[in-house]
C-alpha positions as protocol buffer text, in pm:
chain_id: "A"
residue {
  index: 1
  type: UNK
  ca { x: 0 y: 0 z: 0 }
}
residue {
  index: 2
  type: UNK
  ca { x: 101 y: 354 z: -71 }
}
residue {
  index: 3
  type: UNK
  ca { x: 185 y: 602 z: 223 }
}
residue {
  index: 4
  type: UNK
  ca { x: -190 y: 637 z: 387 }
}
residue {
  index: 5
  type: UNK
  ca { x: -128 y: 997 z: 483 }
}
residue {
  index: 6
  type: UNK
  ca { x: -54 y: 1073 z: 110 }
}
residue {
  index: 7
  type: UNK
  ca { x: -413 y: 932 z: 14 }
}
residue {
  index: 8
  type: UNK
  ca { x: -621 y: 1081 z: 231 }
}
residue {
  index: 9
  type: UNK
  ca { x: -445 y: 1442 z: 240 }
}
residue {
  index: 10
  type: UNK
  ca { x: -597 y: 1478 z: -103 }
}
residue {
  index: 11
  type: UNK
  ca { x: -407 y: 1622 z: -416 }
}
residue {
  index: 12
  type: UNK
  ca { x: -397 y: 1950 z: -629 }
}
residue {
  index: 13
  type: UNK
  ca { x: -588 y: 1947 z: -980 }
}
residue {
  index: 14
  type: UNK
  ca { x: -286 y: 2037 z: -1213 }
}
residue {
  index: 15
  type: UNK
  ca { x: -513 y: 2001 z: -1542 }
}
residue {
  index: 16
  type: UNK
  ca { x: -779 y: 2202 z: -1652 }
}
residue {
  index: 17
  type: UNK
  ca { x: -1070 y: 2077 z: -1528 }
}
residue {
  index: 18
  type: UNK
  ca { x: -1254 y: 2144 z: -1830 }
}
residue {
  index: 19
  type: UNK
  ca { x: -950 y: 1949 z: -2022 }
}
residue {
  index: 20
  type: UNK
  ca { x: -1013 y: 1642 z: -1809 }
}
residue {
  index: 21
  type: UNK
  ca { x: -1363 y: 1619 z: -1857 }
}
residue {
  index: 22
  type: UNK
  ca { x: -1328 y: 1654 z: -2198 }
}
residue {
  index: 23
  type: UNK
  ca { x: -1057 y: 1384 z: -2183 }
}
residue {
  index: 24
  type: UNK
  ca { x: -1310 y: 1169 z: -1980 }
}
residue {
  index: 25
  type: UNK
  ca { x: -1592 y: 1211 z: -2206 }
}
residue {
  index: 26
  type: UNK
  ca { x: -1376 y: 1181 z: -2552 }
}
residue {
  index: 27
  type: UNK
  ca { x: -1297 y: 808 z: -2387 }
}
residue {
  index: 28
  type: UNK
  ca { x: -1669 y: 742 z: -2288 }
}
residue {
  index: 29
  type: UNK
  ca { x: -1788 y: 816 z: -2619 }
}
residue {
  index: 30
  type: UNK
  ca { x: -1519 y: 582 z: -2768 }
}
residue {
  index: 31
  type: UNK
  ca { x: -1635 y: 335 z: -2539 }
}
residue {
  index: 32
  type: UNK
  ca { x: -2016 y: 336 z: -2647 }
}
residue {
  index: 33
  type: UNK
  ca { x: -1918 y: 349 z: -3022 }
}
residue {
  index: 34
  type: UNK
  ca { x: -1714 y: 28 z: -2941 }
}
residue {
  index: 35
  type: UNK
  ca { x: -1988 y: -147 z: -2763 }
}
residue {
  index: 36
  type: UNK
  ca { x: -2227 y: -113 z: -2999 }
}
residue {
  index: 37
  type: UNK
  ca { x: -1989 y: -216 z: -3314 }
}
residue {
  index: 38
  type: UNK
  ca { x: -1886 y: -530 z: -3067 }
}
residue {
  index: 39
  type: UNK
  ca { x: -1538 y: -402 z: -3084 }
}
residue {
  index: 40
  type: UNK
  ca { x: -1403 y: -600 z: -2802 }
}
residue {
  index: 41
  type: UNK
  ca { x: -1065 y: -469 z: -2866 }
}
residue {
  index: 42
  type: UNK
  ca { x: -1126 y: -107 z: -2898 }
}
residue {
  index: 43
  type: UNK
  ca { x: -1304 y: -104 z: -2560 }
}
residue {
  index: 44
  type: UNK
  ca { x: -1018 y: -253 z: -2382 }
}
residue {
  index: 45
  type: UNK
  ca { x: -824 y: 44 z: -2517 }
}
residue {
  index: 46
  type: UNK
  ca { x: -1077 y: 245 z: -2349 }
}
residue {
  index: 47
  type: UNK
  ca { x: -977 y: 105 z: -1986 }
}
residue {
  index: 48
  type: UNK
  ca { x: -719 y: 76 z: -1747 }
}
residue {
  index: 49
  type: UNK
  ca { x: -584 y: -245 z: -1643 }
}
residue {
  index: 50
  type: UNK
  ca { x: -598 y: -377 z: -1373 }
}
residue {
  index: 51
  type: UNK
  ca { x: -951 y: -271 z: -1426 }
}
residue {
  index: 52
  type: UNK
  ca { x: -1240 y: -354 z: -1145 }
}
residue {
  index: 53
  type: UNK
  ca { x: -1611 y: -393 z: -1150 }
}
residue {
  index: 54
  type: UNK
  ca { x: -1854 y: -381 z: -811 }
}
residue {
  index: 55
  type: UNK
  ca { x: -2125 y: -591 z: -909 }
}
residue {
  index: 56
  type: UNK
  ca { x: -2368 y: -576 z: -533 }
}
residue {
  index: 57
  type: UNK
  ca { x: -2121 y: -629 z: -297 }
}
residue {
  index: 58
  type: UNK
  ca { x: -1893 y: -853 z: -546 }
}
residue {
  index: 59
  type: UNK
  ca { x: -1588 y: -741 z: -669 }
}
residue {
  index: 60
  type: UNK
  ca { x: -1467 y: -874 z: -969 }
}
residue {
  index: 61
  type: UNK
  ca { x: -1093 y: -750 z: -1101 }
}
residue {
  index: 62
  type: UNK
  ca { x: -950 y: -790 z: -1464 }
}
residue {
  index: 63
  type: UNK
  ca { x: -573 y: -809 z: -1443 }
}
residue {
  index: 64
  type: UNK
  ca { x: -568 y: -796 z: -1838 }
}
residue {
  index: 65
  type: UNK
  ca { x: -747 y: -724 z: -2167 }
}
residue {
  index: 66
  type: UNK
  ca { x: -940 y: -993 z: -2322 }
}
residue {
  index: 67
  type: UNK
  ca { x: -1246 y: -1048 z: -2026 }
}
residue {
  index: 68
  type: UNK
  ca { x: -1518 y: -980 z: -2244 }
}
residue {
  index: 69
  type: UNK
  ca { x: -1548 y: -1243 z: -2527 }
}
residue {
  index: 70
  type: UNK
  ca { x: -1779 y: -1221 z: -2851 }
}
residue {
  index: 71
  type: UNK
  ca { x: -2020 y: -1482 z: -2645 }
}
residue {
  index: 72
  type: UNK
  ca { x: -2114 y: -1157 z: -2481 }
}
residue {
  index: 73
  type: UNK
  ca { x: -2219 y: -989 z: -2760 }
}
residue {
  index: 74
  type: UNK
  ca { x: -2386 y: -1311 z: -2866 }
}
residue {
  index: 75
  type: UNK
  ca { x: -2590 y: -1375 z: -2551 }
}
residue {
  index: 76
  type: UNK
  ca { x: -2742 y: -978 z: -2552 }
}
residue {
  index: 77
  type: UNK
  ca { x: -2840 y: -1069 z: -2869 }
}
residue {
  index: 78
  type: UNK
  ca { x: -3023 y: -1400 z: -2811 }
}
residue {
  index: 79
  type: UNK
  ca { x: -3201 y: -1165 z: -2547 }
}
residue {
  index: 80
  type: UNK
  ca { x: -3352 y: -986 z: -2799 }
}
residue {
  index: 81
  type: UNK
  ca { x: -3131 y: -677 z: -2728 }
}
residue {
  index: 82
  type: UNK
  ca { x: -3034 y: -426 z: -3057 }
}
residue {
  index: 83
  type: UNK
  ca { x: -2855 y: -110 z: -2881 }
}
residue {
  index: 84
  type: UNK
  ca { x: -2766 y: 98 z: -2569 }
}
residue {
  index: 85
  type: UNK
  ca { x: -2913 y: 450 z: -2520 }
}
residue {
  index: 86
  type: UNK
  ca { x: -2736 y: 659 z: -2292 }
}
residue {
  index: 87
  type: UNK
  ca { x: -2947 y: 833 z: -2063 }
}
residue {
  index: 88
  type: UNK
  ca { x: -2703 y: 1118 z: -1863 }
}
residue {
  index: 89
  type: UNK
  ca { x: -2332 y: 1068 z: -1766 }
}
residue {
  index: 90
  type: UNK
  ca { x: -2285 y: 1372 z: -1492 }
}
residue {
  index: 91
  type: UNK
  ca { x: -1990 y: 1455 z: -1314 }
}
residue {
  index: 92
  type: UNK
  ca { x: -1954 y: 1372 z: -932 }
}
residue {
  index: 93
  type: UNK
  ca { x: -1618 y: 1406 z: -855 }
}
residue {
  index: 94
  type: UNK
  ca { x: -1284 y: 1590 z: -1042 }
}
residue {
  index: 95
  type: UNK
  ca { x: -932 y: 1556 z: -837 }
}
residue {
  index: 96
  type: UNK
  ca { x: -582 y: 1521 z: -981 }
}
residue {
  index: 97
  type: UNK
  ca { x: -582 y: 1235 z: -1192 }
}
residue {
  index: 98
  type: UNK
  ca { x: -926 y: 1088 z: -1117 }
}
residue {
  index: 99
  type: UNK
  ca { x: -1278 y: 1187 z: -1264 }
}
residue {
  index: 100
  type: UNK
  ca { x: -1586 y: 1029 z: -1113 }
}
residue {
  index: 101
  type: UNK
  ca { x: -1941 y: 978 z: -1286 }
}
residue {
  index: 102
  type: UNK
  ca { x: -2311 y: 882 z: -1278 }
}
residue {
  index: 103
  type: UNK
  ca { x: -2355 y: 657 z: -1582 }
}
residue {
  index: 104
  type: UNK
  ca { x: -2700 y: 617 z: -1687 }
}
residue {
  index: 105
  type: UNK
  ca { x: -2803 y: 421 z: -1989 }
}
residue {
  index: 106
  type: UNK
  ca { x: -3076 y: 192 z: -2103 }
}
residue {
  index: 107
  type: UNK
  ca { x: -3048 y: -153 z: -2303 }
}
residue {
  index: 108
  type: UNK
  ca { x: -3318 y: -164 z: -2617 }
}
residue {
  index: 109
  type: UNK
  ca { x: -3486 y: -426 z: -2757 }
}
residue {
  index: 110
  type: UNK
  ca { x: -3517 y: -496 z: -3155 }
}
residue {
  index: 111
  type: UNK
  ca { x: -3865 y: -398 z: -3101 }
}
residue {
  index: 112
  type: UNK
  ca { x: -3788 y: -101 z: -2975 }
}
residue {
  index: 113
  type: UNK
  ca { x: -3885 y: -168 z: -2605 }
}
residue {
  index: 114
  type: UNK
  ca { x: -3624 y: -100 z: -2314 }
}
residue {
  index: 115
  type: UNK
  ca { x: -3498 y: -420 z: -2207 }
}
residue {
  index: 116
  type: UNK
  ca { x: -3345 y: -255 z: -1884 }
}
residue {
  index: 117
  type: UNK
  ca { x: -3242 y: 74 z: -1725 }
}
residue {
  index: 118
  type: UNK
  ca { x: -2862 y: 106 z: -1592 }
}
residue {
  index: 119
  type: UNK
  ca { x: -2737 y: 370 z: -1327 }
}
residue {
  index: 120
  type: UNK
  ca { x: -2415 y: 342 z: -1222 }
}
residue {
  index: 121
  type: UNK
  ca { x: -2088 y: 489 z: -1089 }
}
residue {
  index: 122
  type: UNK
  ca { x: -1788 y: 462 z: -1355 }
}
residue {
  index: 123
  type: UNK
  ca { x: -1409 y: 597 z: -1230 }
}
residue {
  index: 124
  type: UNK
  ca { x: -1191 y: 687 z: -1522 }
}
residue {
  index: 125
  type: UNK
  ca { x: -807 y: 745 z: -1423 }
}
residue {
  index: 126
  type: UNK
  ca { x: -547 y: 907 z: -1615 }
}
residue {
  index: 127
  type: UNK
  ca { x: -273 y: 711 z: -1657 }
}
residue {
  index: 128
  type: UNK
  ca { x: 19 y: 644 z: -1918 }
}
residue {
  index: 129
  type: UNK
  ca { x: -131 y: 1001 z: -2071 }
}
residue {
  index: 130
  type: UNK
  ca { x: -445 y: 876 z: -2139 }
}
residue {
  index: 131
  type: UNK
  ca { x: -785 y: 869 z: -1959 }
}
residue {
  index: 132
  type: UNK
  ca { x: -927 y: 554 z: -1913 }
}
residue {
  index: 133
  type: UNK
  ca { x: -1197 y: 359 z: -1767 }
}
residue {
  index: 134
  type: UNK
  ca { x: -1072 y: 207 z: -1444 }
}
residue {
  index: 135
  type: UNK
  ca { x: -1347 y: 104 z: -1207 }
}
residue {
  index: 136
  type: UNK
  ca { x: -1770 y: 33 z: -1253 }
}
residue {
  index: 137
  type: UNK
  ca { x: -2025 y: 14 z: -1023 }
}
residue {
  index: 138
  type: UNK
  ca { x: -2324 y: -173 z: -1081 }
}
């Protein structure tokens, strides 16, 4: 673990804020163009690794690219599911490196029903110069 006092004294913004959003949202809008064109590879480029999802109280942690598989893809499909709508993405949170946000977005069915509604809590980091998605809440 990193020196505790160091975490929790907090840390100066040295970016724009305005730049880092932008930054954040450039990388979310990759991310939903990806999805929907089932570019598995192209949203791994969109995240940070290792990259962390909090399903309930379950914790689930990708050490690498390659988690999500086409039989992803495949299994939305057999659902009856034909694109994501995104609902709002609004800023919570801006500090040095780190940009928090509610994610809200709703799956669609072929007939044009909503299959299901999704608010969440994404974290994208900046690291390696790039922003990136690092951690989800479900």
């Amino acid at each position: 673990m990193s020196d505790y006092i160091s975490i929790f004294k907090g840390g100066k913004i040295n970016q724009d804020q305005e730049e880092m959003i932008n930054g954040v949202m450039n990388c979310m809008d990759k991310f939903a163009i990806c999805f929907e064109n089932e570019d598995i590879a192209g949203m791994d480029e969109c995240c940070h690794f290792p990259h962390y999802l909090i399903s309930g109280n379950e914790v689930i942690c990708w050490r690498e690219k390659g988690q999500i598989t086409k039989k992803f893809f495949q299994d939305l499909k057999s659902q009856g599911f034909a694109k994501t709508i995104v609902d709002y993405r609004e800023v919570i949170l801006v500090c040095e490196n780190k940009v928090h946000l509610k994610y809200g977005y709703s799956r669609v069915a072929i007939d044009g029903t909503i299959m299901s509604r999704h608010n969440n809590v994404w974290i994208l980091t900046y690291l390696d110069k790039k922003w990136g998605i690092q951690f989800r809440s479900y």
